[in-house]
matplotlib code that plots the C-alpha trace (Angstrom):
import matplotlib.pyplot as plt

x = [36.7, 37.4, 35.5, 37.0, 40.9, 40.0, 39.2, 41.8, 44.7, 46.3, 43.6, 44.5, 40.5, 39.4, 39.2, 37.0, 34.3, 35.3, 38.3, 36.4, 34.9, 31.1, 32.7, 34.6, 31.9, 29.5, 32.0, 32.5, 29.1, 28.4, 31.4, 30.1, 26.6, 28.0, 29.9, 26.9, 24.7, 27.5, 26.8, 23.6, 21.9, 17.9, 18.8, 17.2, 18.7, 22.5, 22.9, 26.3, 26.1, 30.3, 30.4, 33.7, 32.0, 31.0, 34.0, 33.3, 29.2, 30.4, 31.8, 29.0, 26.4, 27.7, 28.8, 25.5, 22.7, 20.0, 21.8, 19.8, 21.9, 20.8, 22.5, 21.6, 22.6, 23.1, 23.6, 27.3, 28.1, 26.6, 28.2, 31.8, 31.2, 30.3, 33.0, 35.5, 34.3, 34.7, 37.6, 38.6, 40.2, 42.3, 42.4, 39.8, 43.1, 41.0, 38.6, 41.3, 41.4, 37.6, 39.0, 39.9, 36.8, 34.7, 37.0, 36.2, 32.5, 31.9, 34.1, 31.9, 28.9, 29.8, 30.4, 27.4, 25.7, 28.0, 26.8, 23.4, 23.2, 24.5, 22.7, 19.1, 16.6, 19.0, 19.7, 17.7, 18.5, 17.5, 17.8, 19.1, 16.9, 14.2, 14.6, 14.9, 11.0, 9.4, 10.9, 7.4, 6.5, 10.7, 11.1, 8.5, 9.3, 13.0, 12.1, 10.0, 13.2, 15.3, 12.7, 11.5, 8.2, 7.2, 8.9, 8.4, 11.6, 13.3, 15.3, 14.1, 17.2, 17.6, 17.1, 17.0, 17.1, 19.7, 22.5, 20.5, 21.4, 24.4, 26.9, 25.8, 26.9, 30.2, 30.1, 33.2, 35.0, 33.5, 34.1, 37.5, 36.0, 32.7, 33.7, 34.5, 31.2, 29.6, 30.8, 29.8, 26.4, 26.4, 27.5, 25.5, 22.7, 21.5, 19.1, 20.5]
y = [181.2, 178.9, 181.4, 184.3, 182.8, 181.8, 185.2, 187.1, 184.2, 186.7, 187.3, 184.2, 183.7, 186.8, 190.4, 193.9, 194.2, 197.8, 196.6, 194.2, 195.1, 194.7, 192.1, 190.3, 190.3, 189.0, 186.4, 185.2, 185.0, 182.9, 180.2, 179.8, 179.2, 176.7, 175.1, 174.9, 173.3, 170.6, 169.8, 169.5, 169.8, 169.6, 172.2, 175.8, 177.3, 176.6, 177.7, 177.9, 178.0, 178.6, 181.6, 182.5, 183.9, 187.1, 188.1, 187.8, 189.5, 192.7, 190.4, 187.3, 190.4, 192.2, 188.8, 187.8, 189.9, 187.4, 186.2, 186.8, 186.7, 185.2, 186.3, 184.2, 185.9, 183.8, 184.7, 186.0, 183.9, 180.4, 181.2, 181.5, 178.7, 176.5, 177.7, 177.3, 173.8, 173.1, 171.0, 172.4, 170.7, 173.4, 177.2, 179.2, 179.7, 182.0, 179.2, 177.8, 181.2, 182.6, 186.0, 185.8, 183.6, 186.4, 189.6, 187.2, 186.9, 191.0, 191.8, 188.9, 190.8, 194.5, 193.4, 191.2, 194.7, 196.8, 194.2, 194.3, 198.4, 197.9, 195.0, 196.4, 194.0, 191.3, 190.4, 189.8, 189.3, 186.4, 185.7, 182.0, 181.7, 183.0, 181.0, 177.6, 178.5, 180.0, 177.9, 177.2, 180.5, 181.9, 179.7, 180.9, 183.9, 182.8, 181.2, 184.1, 186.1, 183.7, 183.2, 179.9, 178.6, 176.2, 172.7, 169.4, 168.2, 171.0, 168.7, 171.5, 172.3, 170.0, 172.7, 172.0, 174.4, 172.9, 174.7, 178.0, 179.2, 176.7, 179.0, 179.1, 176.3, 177.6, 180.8, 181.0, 180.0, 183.8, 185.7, 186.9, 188.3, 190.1, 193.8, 191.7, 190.5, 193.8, 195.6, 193.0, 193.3, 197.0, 197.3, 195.0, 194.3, 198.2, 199.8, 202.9]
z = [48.7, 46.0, 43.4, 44.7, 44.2, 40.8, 40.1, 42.0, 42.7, 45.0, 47.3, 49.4, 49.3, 51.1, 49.8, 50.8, 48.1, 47.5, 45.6, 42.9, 39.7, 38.9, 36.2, 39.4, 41.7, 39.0, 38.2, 41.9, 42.0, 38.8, 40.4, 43.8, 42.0, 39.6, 42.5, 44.6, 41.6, 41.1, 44.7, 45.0, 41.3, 42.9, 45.2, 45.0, 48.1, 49.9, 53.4, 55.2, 59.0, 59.1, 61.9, 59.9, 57.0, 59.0, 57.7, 54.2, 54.3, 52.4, 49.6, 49.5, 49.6, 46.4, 44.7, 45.4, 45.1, 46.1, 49.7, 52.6, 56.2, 59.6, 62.5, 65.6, 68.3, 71.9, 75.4, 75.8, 78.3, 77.6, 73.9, 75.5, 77.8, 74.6, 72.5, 75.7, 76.1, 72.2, 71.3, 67.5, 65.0, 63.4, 64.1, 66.5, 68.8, 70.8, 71.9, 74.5, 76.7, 78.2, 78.1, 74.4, 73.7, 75.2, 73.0, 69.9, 70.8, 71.2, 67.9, 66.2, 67.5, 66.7, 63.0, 62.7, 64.0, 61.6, 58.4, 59.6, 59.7, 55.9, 54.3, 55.8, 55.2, 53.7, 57.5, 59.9, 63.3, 65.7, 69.4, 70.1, 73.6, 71.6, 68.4, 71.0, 72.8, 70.0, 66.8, 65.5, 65.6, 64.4, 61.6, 59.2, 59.3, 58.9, 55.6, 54.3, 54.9, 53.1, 50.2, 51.2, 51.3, 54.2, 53.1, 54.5, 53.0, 55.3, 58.2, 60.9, 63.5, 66.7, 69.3, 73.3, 76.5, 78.4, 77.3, 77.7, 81.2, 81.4, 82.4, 86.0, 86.9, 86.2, 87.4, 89.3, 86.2, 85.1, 88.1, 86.9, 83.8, 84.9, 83.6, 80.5, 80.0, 81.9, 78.6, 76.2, 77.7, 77.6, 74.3, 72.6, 75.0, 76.3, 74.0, 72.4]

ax = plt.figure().add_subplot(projection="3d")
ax.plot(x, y, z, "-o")
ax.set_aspect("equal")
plt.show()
């Protein structure tokens, strides 16, 4: 965001790509590269995990011609109940309702869909439960994606079951909400 307000101060950070110049875009670009390098100078790749950038895809993807995306999708509602259970330092105001955690979670999904119809084969899509039991297998082809080769310096992800399924031990706590999460799961979950 830093790039993007030295380039357009009045953007606040944030803009649509549809309003940038080729020059812009190629400029925003060249910053958050420089500013990546003067992080981490040995570093060929940069990942950002921030779920808040979803927002941004349209403008990372034309600043940046060479990003690839990961979307990890998880379970709707062992996401909410994580998110829920989340204490947050600063914003994510939704976080401290279920009802709004779960809205936020199926308009976070339809637009990870939406930038996935548009950025083809520069996201790829990847089911938490899935990624959890079949890492070995997953991350390979993760890498290839991202145009990595298998690294040993790579600090692989800490990844465990027990959160998979752990909404049902709270299941009265999403009672209230079932057609709420019966149209999440229709929506994004029902093959066309």
């Amino acid at each position: 965001r830093d790039a993007v307000r030295e380039v357009n101060p009045e953007s606040g950070g944030r803009d649509w790509p549809g309003g940038w110049t080729t020059e812009q875009l190629a400029t925003i670009g060249s910053l958050y590269r420089q500013g990546m390098a003067e992080r981490s100078s040995e570093s060929t790749h940069y990942f950002n995990t921030s779920p808040g950038l979803y927002k941004d895809a349209g403008l990372i993807a034309s600043a940046l011609p060479e990003a690839r995306f990961v979307y990890c999708r998880r379970d709707a509602r062992d996401n909410c109940l994580f998110v829920y259970n989340t204490q947050y330092r600063a914003a994510n105001f939704h976080a401290y309702n279920l009802k709004q955690t779960a809205e936020y979670y199926l308009h976070y999904n339809l637009m990870m869909e939406f930038w996935q119809a548009r950025l083809g084969d520069r996201m790829v899509r990847v089911e938490y439960e899935d990624f959890v039991y079949r890492s070995e297998d997953l991350l390979p082809e993760l890498l290839e994606h991202c145009g990595i080769g298998e690294t040993s310096r790579m600090a692989t992800p800490l990844l465990h079951s027990r959160e998979i399924g752990h909404w049902e031990n709270y299941a009265s706590l999403f009672a209230p909400l079932e057609g709420v999460f019966s149209d999440i799961e229709r929506r994004l979950f029902t093959p066309a």
